[in-house]
N, C-alpha and C positions, 0 to 999 in steps of 0.2 A: 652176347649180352647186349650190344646195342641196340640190337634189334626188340627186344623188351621194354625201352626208353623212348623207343620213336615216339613224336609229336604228332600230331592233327596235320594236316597242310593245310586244313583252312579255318578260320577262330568259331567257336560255336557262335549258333544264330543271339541277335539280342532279344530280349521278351519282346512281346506283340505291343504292350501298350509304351514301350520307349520307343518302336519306331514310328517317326512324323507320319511317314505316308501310307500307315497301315489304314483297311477301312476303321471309321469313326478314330482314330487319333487323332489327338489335337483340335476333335469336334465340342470340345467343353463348351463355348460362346454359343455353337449354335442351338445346341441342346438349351443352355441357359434364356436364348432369345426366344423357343419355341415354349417352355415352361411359365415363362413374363409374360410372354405375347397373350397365351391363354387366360394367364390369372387377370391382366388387364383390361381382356374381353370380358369378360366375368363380371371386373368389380367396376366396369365405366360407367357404368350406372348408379355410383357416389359422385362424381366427377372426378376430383381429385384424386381419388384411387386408380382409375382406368388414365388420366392423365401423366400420372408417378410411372406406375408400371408400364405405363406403354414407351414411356420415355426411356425407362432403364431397360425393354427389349427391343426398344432399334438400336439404341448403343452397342449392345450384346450383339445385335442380327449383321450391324455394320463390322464389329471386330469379328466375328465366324467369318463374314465374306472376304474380311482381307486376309485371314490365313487364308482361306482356300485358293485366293489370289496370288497370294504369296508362295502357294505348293505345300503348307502347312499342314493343311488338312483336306480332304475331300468330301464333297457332296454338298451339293447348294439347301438342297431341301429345307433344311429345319433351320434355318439362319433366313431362305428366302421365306418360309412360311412365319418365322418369329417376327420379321421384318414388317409382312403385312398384316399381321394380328396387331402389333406392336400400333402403327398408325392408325386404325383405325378405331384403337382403344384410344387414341389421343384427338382424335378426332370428335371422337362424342363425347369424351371426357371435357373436351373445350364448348360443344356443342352444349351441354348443360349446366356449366360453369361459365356460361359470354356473360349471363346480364351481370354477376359478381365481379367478373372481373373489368367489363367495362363499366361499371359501378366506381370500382377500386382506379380506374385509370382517370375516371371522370373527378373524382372525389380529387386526387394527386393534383387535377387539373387546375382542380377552380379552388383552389385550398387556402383564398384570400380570407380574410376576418370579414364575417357576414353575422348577422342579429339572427336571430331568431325565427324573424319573421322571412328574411331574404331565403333563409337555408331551407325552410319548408314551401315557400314556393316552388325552389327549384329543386324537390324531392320529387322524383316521379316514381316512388312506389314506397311501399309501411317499411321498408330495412331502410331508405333513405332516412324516411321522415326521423325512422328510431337513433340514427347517426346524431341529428340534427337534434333531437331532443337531450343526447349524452352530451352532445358539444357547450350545449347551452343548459345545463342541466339547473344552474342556480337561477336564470331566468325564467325557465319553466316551471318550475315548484313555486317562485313566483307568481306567475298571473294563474296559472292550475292546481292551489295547493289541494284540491277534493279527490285530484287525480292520481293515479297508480305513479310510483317511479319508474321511468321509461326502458 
């Protein structure tokens, strides 16, 4: 009869997606960075958009490359390809977003109390000027009442 009861001598295998070092386990990051990488190639062409998403797939492409650093997970590929999609989305996204934002840095800059007349001098293009005309809006209905609200 004991011999009816014998055990295994060795524990069955674990599934394939619990073990770390199977292929593509524990490749969720790089999958996610290669997925962003693309949509932010895509959508750089709002700026913002390809800026966002390039930003959230080199996050994604850097934590794929520390598992696999770490023995996590394996295969550079799709972490190192989300990686460069990823910047180069942020790259043009910055690329077509500079004069907004050095707009926004310049604007922070000089953010002293200025008339009217001071702030549209130093508008170099129509979103300035329209900043300048919101800032001073009861001045301008003022000396421009024939004109549109800005």
């Amino acid at each position: 009869m004991s011999d009816a009861i014998a055990r295994p001598a060795t524990p069955p295998p674990a599934p394939p997606d619990a073990a770390p070092d199977a292929p593509g386990g524990g490749a969720g990051a790089g999958t996610l960075a290669l997925v962003v990488g693309v949509m932010g190639l895509v959508s750089a062409w709002t700026g913002w958009g390809g800026i966002v998403l390039g930003v959230v797939a080199v996050v994604a492409a850097l934590v794929g490359l520390a598992r696999i650093r770490a023995g996590r997970a394996q295969g550079k590929g799709r972490p190192g390809v989300g990686l460069a999609l990823g910047l180069v989305a942020v790259a043009i996204g910055i690329a077509l977003e500079w004069t907004t934002l050095s707009g926004a840095v310049t604007y922070l800059h000089t953010s002293q109390v200025r008339t009217l007349d001071e702030c549209m001098r130093q508008a170099v293009n129509e979103k300035e000027q329209h900043v300048c005309k919101s800032q001073h809006l009861d001045e301008y209905r003022a000396r421009y009442p024939d004109r549109l609200d800005p």
